[in-house]
Legacy VTK file of the C-alpha trace (Angstrom):
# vtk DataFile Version 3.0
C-alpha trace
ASCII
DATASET POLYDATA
POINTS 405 float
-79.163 -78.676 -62.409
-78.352 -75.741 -59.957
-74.482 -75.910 -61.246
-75.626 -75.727 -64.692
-78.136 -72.974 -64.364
-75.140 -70.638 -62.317
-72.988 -71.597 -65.417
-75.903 -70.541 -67.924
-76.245 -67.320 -65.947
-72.901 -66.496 -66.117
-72.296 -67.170 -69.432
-75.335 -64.800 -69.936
-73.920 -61.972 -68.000
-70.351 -61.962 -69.308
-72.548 -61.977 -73.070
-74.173 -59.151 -71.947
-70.857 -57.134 -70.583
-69.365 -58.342 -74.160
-72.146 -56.497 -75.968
-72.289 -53.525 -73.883
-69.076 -52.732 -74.408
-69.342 -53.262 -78.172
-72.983 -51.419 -78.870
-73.351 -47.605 -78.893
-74.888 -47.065 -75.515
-76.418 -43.632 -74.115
-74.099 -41.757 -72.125
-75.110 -40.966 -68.342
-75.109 -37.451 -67.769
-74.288 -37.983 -63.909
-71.398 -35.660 -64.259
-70.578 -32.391 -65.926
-68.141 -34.124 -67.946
-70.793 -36.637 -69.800
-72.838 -33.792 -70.616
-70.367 -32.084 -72.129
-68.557 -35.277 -73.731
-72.474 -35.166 -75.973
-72.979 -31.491 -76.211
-74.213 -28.488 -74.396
-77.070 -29.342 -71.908
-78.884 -27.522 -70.022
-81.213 -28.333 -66.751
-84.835 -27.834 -66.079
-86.205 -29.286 -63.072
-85.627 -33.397 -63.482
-84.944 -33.082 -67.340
-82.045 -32.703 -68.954
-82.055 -31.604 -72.551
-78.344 -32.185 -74.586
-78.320 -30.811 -77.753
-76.443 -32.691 -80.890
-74.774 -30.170 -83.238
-72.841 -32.087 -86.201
-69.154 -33.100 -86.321
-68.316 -30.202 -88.635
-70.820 -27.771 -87.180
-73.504 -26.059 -88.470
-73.081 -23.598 -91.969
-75.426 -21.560 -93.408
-77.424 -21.728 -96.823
-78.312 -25.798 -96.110
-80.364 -27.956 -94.518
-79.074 -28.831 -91.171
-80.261 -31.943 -89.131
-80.422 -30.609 -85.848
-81.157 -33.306 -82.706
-81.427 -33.051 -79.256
-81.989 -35.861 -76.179
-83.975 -35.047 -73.319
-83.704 -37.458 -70.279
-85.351 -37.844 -66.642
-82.320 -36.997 -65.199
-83.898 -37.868 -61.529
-83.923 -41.425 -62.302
-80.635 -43.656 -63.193
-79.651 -47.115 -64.557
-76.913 -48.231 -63.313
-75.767 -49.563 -67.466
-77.656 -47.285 -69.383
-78.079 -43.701 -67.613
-80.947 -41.562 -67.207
-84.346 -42.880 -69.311
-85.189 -40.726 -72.607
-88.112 -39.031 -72.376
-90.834 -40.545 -74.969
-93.774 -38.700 -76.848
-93.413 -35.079 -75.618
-94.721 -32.033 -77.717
-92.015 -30.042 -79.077
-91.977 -26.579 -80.411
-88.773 -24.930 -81.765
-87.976 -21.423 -82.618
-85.307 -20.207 -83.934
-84.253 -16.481 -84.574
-81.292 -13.946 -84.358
-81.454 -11.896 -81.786
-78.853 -8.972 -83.784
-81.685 -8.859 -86.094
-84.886 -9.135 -84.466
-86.814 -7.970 -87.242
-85.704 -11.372 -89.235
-88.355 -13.544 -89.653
-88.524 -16.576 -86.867
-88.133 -20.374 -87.810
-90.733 -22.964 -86.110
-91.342 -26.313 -86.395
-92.243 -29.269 -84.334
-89.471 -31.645 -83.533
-89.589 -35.077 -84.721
-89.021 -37.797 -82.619
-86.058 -40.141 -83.970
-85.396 -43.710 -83.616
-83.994 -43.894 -79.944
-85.983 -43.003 -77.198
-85.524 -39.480 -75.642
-84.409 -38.225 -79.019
-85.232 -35.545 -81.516
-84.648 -33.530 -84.308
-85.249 -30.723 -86.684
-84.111 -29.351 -90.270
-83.453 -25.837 -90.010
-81.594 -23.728 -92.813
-79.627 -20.983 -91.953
-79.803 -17.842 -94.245
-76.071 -16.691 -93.421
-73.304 -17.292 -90.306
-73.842 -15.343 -87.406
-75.168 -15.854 -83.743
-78.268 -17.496 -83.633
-80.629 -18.664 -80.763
-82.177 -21.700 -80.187
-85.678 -21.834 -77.905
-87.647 -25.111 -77.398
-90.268 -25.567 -75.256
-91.198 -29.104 -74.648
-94.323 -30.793 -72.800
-93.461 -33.984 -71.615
-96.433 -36.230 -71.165
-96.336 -35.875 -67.620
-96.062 -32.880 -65.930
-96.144 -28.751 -66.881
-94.348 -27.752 -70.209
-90.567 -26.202 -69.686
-88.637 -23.625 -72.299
-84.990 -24.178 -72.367
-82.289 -21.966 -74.917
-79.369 -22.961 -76.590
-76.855 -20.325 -78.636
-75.785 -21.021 -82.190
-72.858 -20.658 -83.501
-73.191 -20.898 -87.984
-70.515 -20.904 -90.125
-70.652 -19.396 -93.445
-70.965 -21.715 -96.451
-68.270 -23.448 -97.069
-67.208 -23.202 -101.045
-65.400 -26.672 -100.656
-68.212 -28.532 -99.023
-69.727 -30.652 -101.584
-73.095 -28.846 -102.244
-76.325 -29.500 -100.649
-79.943 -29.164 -102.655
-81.812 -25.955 -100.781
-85.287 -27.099 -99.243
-86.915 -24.242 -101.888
-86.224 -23.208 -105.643
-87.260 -20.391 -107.729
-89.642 -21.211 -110.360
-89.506 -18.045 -112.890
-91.915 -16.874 -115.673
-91.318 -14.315 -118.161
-93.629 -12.893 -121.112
-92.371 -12.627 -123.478
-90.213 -15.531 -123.845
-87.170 -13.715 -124.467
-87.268 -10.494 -122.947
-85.854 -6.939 -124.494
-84.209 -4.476 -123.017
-86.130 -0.794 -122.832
-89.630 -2.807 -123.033
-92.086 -4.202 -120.539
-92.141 -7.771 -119.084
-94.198 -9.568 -117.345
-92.491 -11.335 -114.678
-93.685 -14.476 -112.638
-92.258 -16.073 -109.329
-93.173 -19.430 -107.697
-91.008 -20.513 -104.293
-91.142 -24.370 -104.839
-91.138 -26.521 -101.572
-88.929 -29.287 -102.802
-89.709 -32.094 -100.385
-93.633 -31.631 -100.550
-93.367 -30.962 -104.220
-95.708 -28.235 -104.546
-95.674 -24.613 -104.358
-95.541 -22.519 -101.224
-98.935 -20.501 -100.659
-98.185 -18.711 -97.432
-95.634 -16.601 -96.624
-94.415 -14.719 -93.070
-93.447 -10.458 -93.843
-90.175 -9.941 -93.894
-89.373 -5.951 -93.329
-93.158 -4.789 -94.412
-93.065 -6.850 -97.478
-93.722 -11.235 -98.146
-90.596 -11.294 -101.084
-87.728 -8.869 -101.933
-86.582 -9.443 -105.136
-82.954 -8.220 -106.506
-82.683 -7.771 -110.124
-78.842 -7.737 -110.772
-76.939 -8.052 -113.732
-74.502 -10.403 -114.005
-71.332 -8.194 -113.896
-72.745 -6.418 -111.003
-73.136 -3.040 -113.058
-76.941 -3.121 -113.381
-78.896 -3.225 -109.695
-82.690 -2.948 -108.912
-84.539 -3.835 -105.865
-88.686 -4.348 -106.136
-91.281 -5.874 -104.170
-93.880 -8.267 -106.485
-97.220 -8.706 -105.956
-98.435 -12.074 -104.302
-101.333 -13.336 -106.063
-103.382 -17.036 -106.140
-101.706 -20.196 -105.629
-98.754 -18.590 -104.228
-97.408 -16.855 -107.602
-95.840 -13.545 -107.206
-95.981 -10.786 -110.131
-94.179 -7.831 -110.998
-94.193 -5.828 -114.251
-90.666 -4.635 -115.080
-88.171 -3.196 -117.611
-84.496 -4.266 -117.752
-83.193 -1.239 -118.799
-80.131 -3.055 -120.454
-79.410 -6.273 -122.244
-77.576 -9.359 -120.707
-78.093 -12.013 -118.034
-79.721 -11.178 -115.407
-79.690 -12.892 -111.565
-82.816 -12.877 -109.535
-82.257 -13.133 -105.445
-85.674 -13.372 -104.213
-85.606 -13.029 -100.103
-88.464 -14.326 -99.013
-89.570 -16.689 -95.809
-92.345 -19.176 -96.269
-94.318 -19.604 -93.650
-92.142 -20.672 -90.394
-89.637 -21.427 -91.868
-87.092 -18.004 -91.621
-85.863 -16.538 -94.457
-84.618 -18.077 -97.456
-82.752 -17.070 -100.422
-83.585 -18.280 -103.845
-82.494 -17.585 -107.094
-83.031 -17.603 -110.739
-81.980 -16.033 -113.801
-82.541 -14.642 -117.260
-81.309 -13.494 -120.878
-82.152 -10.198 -121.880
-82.258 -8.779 -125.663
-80.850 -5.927 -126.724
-83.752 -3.178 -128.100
-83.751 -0.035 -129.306
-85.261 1.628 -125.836
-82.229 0.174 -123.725
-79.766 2.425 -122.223
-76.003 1.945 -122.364
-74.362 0.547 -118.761
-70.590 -0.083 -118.869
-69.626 -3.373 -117.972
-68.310 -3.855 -114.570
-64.711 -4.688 -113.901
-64.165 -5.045 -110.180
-60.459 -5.835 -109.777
-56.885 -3.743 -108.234
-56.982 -2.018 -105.253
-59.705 -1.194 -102.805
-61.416 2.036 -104.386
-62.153 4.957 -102.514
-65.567 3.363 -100.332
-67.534 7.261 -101.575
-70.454 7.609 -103.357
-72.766 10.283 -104.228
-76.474 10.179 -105.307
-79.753 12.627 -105.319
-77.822 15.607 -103.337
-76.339 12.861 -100.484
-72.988 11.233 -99.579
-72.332 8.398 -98.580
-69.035 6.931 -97.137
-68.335 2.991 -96.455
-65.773 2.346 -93.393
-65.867 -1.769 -92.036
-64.553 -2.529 -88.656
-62.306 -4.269 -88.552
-60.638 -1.843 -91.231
-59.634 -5.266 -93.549
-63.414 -6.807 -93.794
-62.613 -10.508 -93.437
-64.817 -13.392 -94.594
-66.164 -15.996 -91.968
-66.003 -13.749 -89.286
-68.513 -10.703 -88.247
-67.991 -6.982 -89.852
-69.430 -4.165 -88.836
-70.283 -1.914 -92.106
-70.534 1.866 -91.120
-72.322 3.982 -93.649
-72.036 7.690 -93.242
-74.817 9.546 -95.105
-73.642 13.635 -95.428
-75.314 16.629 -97.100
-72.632 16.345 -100.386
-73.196 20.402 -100.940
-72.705 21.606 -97.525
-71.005 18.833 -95.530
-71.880 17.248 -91.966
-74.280 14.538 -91.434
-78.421 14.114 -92.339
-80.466 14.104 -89.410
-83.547 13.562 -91.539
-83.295 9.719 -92.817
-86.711 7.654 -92.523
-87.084 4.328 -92.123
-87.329 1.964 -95.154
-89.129 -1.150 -95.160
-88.826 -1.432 -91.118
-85.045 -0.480 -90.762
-82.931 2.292 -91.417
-81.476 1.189 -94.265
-80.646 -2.211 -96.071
-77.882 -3.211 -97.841
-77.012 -6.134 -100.336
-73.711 -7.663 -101.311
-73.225 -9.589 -104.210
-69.429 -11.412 -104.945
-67.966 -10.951 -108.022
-68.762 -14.720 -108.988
-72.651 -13.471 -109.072
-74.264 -15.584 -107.253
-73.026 -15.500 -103.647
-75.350 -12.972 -101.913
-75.301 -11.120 -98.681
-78.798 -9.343 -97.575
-77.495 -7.095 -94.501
-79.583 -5.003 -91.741
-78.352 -2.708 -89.283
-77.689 -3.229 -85.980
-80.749 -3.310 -84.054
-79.045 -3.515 -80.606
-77.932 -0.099 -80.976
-80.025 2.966 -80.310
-80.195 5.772 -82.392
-79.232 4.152 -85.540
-79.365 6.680 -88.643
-80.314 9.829 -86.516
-76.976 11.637 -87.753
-76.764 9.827 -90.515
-74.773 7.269 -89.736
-75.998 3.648 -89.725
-73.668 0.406 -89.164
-74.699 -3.264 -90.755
-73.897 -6.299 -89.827
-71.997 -7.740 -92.619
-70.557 -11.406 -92.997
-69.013 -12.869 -95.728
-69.003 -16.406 -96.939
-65.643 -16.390 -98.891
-62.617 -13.670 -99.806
-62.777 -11.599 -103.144
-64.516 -8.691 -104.320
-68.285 -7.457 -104.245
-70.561 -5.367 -105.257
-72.393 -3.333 -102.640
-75.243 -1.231 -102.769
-76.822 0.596 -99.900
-80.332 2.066 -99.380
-81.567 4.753 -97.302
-85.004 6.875 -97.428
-85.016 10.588 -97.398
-88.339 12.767 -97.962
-90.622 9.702 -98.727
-87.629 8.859 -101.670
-85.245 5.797 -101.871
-81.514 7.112 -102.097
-79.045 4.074 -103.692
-75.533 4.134 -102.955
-72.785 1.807 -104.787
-69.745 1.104 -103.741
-66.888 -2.077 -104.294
-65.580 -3.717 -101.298
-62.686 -6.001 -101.340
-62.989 -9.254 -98.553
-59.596 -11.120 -97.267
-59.369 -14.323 -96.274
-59.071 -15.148 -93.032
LINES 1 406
405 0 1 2 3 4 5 6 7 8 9 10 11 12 13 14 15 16 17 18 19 20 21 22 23 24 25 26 27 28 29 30 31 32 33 34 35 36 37 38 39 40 41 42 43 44 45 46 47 48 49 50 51 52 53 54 55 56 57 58 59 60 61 62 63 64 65 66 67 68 69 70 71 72 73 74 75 76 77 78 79 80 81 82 83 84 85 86 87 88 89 90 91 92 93 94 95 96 97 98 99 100 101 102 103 104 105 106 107 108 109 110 111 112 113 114 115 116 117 118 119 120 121 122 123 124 125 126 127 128 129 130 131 132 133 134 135 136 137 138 139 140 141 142 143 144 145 146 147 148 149 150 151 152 153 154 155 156 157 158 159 160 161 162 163 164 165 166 167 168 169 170 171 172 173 174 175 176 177 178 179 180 181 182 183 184 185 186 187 188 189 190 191 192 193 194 195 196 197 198 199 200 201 202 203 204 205 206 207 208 209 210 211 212 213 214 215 216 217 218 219 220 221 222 223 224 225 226 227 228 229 230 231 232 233 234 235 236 237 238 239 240 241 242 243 244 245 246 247 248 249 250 251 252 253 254 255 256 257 258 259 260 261 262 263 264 265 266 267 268 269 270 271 272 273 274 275 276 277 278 279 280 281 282 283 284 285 286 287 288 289 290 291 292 293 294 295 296 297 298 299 300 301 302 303 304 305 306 307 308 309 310 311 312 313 314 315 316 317 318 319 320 321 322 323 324 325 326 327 328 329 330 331 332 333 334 335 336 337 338 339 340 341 342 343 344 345 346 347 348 349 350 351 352 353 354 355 356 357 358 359 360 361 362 363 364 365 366 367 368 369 370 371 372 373 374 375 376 377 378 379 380 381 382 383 384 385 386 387 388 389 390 391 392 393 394 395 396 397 398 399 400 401 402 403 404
């Protein structure tokens, strides 16, 4: 019997070796080099937290699963490393620190199906630098904050779309609205996974939604604040002032989750009250970036000189007295910043909300204020930039040509 059983135990163990070597195992993170084999890790007392970013990375404008595995990195197994660290609390936060006055993502992780592991479903508005914070309460012992940069990518035109966690539900009375008449319009931001409409919102520069009325060709360009009223429904009473379709951008950030970007459209009649706009025909070479409107210049210079898509711009507006020359030392702040800008492509629908920089001092005292600008993909866009002078919103338009990178 005791030359069977050492036979039955070996045949056990070498099993065992077979199927460790075939079955996904948990990495040790003894060594530098296993930590960084799973991802970027970081140390806090006995835990060590590895974050999982996705094969391709992480893009903007979708839902991202995010995970992360936190182990007690002051015990080891010999076969299967450091044990994960099971039922702690936590909290993530997500925000951009070149635009503090974006609002903040939070949610509670999840815990996934192997132990130590977690996750989350952020959605990025646009690329850029972004900061991850977590601060996690294991079950035993005092609650830790750890940080991890993020790097986004813009969204990618050739990745097969993804459905956006939120969709704009829009009402209109009339039905079919005219030009040069009033409308009553309607907004709902739709949670798609809970199926119901979002009721509570987080402000976003003074205001819970900023909508962009745009006409399709990029000629017509409005930017209004509705009304949030019961059961989450926004209202604004407008008039197109010309006929056509119409796209809606409605920036808004429901409740801890950051802000989102949803979009709708409509048809618009022709009526007697409309004005005439010429249509829009952005194409050629890049146009002199000047524009002039209510006594003010304004001037458009990107660094680098070529703005490129996929990559950070800086956008430099210059505002200058147009009848006697030099720079305004008088701007005021609008909705929180200095200025805002928007950028629409000339497809109409991709959409770039930009701030100004807001790790600069003294943005805007001379007049000149530089954005942040990324773009998701080459071609020409629409830009329009607003300033406040004298309690009064000044709009500047200008066409901007992106190349590829």
């Amino acid at each position: 019997m005791s030359v069977f059983r050492a036979r039955h135990r070996a045949l056990v163990a070498a099993f065992a070796v077979l199927m460790l070597g075939t079955l996904a195992v948990p990495a040790s993170a003894s060594t530098p080099q296993a930590a960084s084999d799973a991802g970027p890790s970081v140390r806090s007392g006995k835990y060590l937290i590895t974050l999982r970013i996705p094969a391709g990375g992480l893009f903007a404008d979708e839902e991202t699963d995010l995970e992360f595995r936190i182990v007690d990195a002051s015990e080891e197994d010999p076969v299967l490393g450091f044990p994960g660290v099971i039922r702690a609390s936590i909290d993530s936060v997500i925000t951009m620190p070149a635009m503090m006055g974006m609002p903040k993502q939070s949610e509670v992780a999840h815990a996934e199906g192997v132990p130590g592991d977690y996750g989350i479903h952020p959605v990025f508005p646009h690329g850029g630098k972004y900061l991850l914070t977590l601060k996690v309460s294991p079950p035993a012992g005092e609650a830790f904050s750890v940080e991890f940069p993020l790097d986004v990518k813009d969204g990618d035109p050739n990745r097969p779309p993804r459905p956006k966690p939120f969709e704009l539900m829009v009402g209109v009375k009339p039905s079919s609205p005219v030009a040069g008449e009033k409308s009553q319009l309607t907004f709902t931001v739709k949670d798609r996974a809970a199926n119901a409409a979002v009721t509570e919102f987080d402000v976003a520069h003074e205001k819970l939604l900023h909508l962009m009325i745009i006409r399709e060709d990029l000629g017509v360009f409005a930017h209004e604040h509705p009304e949030l009223g019961k059961n989450g429904e926004f209202a604004l009473d407008y008039v197109f002032p010309t006929d056509g379709r119409y796209r809606l951008f409605a920036d808004v950030a429901p409740k801890g989750r950051g802000s989102q970007v949803v979009f709708g459209e409509l048809m618009v009649k022709a009526g007697k009250k409309g004005i005439t706009v010429p249509k829009l025909v952005l194409d050629g070479p890049m146009p002199p970036v000047a524009s002039t409107a209510d006594g003010l210049k304004a001037t458009l210079a990107f660094e680098p000189a070529a703005p490129m898509s996929g990559a950070q711009n800086t956008a430099i507006l210059k505002v200058t007295d147009a009848a006697k020359g030099g720079g305004v030392t008088d701007l005021q702040p609008y909705l929180g910043a200095m200025g805002h800008m928007v950028l629409v492509h000339q497809d109409g629908t991709t959409y770039v909300h930009s701030h100004p920089d807001e790790a600069l001092e003294g943005v805007g005292k001379d007049g000149t204020i530089p954005f942040l600008a990324r773009f998701a993909k080459p071609g020409w866009y629409r830009c329009w930039a607003q300033v406040q002078r004298g309690g009064k919103v000044v709009t500047f338009a200008f066409a901007v040509k992106v190349e590829g990178r």
